[in-house]
Gaussian input, Z-matrix of N, CA and C with variables (Angstrom, degrees):
# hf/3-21g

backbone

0 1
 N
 C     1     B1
 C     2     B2     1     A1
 N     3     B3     2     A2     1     D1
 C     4     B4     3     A3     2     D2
 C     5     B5     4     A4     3     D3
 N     6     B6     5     A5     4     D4
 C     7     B7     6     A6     5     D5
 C     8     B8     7     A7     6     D6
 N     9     B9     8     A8     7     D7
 C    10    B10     9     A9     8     D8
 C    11    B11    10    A10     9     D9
 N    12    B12    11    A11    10    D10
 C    13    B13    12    A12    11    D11
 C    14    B14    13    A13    12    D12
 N    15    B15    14    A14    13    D13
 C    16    B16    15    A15    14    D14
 C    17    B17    16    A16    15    D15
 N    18    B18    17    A17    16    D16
 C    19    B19    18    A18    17    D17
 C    20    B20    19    A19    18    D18
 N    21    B21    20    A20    19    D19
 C    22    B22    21    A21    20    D20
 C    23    B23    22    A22    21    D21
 N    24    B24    23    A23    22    D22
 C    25    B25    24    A24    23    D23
 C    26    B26    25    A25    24    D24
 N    27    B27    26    A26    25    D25
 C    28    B28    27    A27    26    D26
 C    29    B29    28    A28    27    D27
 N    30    B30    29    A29    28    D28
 C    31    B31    30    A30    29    D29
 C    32    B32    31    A31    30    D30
 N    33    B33    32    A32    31    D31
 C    34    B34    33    A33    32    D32
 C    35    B35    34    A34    33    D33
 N    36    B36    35    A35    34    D34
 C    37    B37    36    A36    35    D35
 C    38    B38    37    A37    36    D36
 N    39    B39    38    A38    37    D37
 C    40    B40    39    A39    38    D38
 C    41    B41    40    A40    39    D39
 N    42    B42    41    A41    40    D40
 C    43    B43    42    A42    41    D41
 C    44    B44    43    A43    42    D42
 N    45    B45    44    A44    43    D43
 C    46    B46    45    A45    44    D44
 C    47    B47    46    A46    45    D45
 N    48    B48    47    A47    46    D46
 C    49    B49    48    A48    47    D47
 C    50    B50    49    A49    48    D48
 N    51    B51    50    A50    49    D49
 C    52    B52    51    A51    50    D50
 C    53    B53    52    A52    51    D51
 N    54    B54    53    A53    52    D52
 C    55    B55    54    A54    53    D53
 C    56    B56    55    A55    54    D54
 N    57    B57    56    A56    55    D55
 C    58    B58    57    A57    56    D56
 C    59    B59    58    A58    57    D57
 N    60    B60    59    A59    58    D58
 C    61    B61    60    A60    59    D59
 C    62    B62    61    A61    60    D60
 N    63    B63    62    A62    61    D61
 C    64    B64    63    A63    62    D62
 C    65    B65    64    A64    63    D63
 N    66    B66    65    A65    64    D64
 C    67    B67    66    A66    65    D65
 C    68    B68    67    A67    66    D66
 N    69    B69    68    A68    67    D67
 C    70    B70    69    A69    68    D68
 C    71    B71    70    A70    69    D69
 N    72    B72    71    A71    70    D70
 C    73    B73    72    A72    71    D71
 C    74    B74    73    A73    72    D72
 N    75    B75    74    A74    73    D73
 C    76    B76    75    A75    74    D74
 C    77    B77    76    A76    75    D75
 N    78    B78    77    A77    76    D76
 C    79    B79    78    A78    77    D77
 C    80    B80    79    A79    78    D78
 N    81    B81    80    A80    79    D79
 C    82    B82    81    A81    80    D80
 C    83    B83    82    A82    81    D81
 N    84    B84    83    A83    82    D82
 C    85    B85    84    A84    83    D83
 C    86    B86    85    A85    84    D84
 N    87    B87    86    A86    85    D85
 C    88    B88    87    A87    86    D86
 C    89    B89    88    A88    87    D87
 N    90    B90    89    A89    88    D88
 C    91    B91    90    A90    89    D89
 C    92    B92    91    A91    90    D90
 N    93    B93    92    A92    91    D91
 C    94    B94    93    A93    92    D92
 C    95    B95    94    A94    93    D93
 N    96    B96    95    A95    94    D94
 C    97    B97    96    A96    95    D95
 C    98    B98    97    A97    96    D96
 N    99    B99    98    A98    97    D97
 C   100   B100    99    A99    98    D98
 C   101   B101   100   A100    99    D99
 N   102   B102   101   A101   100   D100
 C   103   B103   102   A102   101   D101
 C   104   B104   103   A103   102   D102
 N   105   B105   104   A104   103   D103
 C   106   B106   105   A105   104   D104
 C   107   B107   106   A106   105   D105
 N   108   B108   107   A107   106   D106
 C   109   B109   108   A108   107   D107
 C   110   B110   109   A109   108   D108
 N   111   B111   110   A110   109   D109
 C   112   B112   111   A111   110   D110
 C   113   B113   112   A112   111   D111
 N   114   B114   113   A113   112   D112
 C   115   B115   114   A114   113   D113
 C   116   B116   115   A115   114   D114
 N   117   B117   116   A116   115   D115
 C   118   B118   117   A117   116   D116
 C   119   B119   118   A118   117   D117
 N   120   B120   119   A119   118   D118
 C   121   B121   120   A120   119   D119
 C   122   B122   121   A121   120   D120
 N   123   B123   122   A122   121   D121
 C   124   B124   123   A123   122   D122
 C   125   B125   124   A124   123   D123
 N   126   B126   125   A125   124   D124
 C   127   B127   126   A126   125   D125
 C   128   B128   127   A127   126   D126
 N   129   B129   128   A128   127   D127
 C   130   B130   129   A129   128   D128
 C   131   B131   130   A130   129   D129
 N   132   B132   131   A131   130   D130
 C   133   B133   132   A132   131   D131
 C   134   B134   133   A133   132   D132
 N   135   B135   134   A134   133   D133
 C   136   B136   135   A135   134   D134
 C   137   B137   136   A136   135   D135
 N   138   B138   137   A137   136   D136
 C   139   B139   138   A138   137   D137
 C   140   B140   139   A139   138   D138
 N   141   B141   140   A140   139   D139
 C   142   B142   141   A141   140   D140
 C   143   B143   142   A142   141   D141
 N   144   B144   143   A143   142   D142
 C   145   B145   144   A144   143   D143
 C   146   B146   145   A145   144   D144
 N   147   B147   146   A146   145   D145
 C   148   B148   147   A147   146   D146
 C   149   B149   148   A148   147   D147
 N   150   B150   149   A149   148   D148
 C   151   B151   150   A150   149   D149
 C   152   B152   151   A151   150   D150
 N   153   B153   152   A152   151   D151
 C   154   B154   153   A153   152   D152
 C   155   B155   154   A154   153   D153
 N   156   B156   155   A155   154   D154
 C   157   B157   156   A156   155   D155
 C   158   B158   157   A157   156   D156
 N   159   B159   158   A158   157   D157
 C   160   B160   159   A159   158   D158
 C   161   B161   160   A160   159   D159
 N   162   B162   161   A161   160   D160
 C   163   B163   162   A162   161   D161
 C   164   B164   163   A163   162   D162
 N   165   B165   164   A164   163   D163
 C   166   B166   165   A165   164   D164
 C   167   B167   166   A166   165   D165
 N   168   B168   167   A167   166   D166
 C   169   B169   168   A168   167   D167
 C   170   B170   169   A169   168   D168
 N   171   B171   170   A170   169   D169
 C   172   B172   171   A171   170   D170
 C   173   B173   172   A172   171   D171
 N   174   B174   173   A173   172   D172
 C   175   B175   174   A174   173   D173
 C   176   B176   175   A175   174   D174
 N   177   B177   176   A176   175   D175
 C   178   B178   177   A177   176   D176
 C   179   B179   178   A178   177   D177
 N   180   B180   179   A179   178   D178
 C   181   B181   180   A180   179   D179
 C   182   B182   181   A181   180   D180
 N   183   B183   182   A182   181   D181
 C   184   B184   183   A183   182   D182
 C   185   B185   184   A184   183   D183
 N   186   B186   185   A185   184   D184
 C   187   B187   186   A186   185   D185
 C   188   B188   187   A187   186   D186
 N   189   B189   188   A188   187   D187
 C   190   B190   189   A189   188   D188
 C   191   B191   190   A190   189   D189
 N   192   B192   191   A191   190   D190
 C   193   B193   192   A192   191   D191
 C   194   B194   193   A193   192   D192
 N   195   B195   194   A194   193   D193
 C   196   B196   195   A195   194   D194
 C   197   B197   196   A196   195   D195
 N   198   B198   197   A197   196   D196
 C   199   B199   198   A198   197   D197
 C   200   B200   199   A199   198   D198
 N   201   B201   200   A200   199   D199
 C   202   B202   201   A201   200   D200
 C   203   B203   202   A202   201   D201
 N   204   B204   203   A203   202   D202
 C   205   B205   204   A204   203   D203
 C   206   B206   205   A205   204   D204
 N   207   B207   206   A206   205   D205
 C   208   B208   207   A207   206   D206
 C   209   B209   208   A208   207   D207
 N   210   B210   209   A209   208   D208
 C   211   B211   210   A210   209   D209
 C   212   B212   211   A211   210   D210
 N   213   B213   212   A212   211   D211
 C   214   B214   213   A213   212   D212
 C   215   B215   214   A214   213   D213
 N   216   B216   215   A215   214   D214
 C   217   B217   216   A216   215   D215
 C   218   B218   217   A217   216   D216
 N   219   B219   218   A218   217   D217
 C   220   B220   219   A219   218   D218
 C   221   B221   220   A220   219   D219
 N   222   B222   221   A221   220   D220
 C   223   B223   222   A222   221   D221
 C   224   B224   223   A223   222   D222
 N   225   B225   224   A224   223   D223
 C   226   B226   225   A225   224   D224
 C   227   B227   226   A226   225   D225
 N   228   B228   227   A227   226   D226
 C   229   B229   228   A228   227   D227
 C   230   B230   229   A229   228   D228
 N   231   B231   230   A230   229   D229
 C   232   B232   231   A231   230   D230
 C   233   B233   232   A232   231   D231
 N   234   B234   233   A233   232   D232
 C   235   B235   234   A234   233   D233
 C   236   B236   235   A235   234   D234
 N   237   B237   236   A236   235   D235
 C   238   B238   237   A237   236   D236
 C   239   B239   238   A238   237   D237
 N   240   B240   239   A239   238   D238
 C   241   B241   240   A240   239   D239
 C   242   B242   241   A241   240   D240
 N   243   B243   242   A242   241   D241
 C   244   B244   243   A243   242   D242
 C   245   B245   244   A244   243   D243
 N   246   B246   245   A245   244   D244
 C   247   B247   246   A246   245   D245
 C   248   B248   247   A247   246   D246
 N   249   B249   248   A248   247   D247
 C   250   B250   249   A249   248   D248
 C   251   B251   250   A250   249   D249
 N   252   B252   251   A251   250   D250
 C   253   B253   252   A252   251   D251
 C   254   B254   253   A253   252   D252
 N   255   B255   254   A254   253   D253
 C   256   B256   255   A255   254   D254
 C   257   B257   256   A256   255   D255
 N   258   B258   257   A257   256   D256
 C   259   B259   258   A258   257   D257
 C   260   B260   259   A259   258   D258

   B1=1.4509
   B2=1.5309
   B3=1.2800
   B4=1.2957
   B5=1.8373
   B6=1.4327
   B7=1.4135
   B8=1.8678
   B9=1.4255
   B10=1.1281
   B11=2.0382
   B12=1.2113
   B13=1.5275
   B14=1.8613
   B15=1.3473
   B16=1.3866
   B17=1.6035
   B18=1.0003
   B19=2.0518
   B20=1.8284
   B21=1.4852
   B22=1.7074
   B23=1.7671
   B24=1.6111
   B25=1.4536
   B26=1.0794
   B27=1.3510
   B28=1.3466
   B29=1.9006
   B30=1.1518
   B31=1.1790
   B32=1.7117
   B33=1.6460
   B34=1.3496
   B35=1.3737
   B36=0.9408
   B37=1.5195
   B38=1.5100
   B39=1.4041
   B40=1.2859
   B41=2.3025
   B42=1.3149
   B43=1.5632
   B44=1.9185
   B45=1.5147
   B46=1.4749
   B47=0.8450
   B48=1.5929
   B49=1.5692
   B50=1.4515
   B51=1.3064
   B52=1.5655
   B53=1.2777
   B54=1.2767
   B55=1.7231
   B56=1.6438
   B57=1.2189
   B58=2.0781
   B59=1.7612
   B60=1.4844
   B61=1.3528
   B62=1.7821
   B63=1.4321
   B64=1.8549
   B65=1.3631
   B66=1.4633
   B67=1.5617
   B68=1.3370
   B69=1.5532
   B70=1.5557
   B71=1.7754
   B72=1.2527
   B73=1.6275
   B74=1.4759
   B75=1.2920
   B76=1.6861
   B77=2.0083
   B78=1.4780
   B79=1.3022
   B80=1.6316
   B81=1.3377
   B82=1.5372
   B83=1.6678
   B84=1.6734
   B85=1.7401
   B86=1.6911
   B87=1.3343
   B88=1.1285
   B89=1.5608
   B90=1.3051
   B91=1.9259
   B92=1.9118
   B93=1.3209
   B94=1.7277
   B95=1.6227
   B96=1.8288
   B97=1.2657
   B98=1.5901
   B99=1.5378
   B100=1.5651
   B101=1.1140
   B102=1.2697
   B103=1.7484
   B104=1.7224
   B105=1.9779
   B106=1.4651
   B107=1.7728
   B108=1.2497
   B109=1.9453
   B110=1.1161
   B111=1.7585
   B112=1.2214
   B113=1.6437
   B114=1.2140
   B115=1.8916
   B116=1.6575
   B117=1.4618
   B118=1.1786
   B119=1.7544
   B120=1.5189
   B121=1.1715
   B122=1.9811
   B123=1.1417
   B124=1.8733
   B125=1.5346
   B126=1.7819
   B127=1.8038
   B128=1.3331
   B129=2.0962
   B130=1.8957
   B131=1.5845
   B132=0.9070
   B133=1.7235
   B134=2.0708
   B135=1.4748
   B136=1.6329
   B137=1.5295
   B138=0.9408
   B139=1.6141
   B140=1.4475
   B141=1.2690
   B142=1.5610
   B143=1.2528
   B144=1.8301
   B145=1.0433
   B146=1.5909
   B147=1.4191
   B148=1.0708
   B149=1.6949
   B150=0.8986
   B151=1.5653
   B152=2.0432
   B153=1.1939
   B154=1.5803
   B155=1.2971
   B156=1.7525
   B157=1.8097
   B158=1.2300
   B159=1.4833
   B160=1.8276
   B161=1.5790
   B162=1.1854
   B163=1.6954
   B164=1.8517
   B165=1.1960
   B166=1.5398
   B167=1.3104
   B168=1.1609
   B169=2.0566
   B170=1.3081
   B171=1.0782
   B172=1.7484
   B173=1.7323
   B174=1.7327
   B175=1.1594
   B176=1.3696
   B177=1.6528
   B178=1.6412
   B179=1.5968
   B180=1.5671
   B181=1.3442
   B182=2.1015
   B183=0.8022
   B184=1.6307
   B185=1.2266
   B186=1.1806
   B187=1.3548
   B188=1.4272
   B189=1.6817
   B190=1.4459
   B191=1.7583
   B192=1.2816
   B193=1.2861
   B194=1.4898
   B195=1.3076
   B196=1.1333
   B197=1.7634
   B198=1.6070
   B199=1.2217
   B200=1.5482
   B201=1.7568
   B202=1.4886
   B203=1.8130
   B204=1.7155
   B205=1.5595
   B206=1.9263
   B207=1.0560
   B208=1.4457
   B209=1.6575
   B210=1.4036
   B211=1.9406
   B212=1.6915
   B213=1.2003
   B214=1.1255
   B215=1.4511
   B216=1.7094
   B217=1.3168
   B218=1.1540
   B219=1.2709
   B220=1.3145
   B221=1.5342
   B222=1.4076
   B223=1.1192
   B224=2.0233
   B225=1.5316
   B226=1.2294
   B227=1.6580
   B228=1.4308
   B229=1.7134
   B230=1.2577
   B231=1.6711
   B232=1.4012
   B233=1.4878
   B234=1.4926
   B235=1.8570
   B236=1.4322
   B237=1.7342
   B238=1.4939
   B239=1.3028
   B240=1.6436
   B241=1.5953
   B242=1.4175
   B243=1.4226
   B244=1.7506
   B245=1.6831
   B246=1.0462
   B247=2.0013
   B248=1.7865
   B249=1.6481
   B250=1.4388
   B251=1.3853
   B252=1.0327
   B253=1.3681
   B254=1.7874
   B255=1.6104
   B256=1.0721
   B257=1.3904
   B258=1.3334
   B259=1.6903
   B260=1.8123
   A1=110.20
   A2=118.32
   A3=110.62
   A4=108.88
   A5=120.00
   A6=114.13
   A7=122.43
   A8=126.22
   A9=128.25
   A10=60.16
   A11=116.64
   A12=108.81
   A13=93.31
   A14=146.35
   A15=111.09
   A16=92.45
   A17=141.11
   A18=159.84
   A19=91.13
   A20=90.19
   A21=111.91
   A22=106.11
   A23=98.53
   A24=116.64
   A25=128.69
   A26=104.16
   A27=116.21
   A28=122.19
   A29=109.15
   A30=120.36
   A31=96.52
   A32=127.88
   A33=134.48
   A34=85.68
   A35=143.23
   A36=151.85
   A37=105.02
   A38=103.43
   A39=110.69
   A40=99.75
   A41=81.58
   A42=79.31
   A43=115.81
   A44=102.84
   A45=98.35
   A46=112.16
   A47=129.15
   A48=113.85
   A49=108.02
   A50=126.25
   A51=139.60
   A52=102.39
   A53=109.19
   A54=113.94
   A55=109.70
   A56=109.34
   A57=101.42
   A58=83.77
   A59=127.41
   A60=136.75
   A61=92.84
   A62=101.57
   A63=104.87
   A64=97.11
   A65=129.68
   A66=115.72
   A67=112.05
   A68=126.52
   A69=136.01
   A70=117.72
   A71=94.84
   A72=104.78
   A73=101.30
   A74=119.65
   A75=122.14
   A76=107.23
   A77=112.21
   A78=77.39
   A79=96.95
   A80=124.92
   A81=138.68
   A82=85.61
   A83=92.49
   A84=103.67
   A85=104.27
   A86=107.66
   A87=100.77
   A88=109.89
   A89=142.74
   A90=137.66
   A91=102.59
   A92=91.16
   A93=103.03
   A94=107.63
   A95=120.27
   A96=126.83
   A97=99.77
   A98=126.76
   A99=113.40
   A100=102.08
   A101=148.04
   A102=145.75
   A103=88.53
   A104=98.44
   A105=109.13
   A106=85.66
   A107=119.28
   A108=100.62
   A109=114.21
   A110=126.75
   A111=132.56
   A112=126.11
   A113=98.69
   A114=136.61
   A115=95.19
   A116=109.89
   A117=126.07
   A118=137.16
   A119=97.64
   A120=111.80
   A121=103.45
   A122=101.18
   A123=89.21
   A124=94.74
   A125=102.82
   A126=83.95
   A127=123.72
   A128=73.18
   A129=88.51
   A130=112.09
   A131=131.04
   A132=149.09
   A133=92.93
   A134=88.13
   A135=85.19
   A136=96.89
   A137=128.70
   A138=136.91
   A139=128.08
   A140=117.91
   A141=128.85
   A142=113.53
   A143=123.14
   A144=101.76
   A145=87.21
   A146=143.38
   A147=137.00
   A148=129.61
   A149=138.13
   A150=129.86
   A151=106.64
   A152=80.17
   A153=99.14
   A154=109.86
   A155=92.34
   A156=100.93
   A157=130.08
   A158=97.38
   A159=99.69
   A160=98.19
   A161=115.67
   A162=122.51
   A163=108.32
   A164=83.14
   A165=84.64
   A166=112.91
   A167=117.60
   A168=113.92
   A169=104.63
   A170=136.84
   A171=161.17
   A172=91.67
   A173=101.02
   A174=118.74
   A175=104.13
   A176=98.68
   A177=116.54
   A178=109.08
   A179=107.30
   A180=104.65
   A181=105.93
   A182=143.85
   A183=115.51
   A184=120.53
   A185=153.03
   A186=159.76
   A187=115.79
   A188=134.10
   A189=148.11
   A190=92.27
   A191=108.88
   A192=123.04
   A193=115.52
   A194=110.99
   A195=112.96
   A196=124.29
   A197=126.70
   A198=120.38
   A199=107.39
   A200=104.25
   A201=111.29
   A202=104.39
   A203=98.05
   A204=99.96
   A205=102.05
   A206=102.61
   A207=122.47
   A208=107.50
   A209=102.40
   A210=98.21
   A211=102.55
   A212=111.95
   A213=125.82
   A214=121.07
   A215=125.86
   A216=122.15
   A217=163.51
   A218=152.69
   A219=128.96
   A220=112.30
   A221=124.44
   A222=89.53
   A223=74.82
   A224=108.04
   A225=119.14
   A226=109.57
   A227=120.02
   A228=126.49
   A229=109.97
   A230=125.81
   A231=109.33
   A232=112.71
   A233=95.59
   A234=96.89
   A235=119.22
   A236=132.63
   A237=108.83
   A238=103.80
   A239=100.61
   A240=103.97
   A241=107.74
   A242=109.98
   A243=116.87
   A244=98.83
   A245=121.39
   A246=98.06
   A247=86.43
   A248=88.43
   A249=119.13
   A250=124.05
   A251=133.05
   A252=139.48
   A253=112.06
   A254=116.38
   A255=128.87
   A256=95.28
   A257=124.09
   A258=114.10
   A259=83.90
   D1=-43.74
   D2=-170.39
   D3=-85.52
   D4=-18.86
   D5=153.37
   D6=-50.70
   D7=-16.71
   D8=-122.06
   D9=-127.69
   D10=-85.06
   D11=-165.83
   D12=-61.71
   D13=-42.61
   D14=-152.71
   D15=-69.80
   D16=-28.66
   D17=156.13
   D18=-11.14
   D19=-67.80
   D20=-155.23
   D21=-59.37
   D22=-50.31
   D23=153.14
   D24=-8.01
   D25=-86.46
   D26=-176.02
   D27=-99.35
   D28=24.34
   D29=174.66
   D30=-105.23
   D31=-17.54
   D32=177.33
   D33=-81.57
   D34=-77.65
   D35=-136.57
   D36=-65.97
   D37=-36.65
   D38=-171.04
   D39=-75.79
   D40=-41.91
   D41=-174.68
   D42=-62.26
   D43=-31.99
   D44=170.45
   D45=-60.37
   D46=-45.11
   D47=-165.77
   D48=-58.91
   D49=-51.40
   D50=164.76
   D51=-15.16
   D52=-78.76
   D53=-162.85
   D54=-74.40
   D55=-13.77
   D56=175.71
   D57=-76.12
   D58=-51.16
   D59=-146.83
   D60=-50.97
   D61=-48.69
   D62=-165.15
   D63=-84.09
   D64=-8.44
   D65=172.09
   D66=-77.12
   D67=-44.06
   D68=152.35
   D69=-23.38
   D70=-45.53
   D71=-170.77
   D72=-69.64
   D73=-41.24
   D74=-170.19
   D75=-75.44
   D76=-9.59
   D77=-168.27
   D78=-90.61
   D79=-175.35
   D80=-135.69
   D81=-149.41
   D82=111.93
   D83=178.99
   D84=-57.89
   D85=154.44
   D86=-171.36
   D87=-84.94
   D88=-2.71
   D89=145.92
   D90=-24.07
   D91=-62.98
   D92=-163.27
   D93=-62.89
   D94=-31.98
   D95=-166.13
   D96=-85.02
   D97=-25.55
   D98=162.92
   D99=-74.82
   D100=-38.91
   D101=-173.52
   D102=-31.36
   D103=-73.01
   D104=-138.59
   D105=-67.85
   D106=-31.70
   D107=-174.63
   D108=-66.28
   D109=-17.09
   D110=150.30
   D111=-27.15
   D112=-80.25
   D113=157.49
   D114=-18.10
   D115=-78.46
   D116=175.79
   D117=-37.70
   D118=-37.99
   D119=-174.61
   D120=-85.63
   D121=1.56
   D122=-173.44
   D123=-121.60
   D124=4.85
   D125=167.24
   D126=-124.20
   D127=34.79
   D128=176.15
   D129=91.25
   D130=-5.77
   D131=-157.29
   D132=-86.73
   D133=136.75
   D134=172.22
   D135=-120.89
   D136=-36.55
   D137=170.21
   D138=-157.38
   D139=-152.04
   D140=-145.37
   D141=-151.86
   D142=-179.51
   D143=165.73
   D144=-141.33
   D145=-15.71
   D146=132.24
   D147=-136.51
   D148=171.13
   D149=166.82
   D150=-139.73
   D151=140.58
   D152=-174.45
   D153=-150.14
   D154=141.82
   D155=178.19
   D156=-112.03
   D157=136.82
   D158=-152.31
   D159=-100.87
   D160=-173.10
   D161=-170.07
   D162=-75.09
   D163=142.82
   D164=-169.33
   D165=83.71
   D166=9.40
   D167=166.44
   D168=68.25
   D169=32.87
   D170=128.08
   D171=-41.86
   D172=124.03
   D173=151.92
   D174=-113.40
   D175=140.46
   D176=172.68
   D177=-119.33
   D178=110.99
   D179=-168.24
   D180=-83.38
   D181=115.99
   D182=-178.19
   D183=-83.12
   D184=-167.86
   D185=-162.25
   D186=-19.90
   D187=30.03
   D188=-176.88
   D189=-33.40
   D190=134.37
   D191=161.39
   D192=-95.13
   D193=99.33
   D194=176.77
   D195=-113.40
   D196=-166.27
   D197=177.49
   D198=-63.85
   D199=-35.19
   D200=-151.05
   D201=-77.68
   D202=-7.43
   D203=-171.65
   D204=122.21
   D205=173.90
   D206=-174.57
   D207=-71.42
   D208=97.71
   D209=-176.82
   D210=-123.53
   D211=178.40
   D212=156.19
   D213=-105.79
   D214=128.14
   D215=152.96
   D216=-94.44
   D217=141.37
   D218=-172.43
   D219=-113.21
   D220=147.86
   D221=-170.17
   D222=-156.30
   D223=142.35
   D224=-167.46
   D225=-93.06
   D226=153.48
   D227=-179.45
   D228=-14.67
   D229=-21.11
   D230=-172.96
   D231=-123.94
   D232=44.41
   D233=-171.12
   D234=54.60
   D235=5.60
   D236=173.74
   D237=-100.33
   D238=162.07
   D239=-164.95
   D240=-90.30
   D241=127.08
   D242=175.72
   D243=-94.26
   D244=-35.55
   D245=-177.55
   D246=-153.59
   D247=150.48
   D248=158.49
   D249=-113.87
   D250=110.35
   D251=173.99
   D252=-87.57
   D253=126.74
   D254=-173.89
   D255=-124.32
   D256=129.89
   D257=164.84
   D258=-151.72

């Protein structure tokens, strides 16, 4: 029994480190995070509520406060915007 939880143990422990490890990976040095407030600032955008980079150098802006209203952006390796999401 007690092989069976110290097992269970450290198969948790092991999985947090995993998932802090891939939260590390998502954040976006801050060079690239003035780029995208760059991006941001000419489509009227005053802020955010997070940005993260997805595979393939995909920025995902989330809830951008902009003129047009509260959207989401995407915006590809070279800061131009491929989609706006309005809901």
């Amino acid at each position: 029994m007690m092989k069976v939880v110290g097992l269970a143990l450290a198969l948790a422990v092991g999985a947090t480190g995993f998932a802090f490890a891939k939260e590390d990976d998502e954040k976006v040095p801050a060079a690239e995070v003035n780029k995208i407030e760059e991006t941001l600032s000419t489509l009227g955008c005053s802020g955010y509520e997070s940005v993260k980079k997805e595979e393939q150098g995909i920025y995902e802006i989330e809830d951008a406060k902009c003129k047009m209203g509260v959207v989401d952006i995407k915006l590809d390796k070279d800061y131009t915007v491929i989609l706006i999401s309005r809901y």
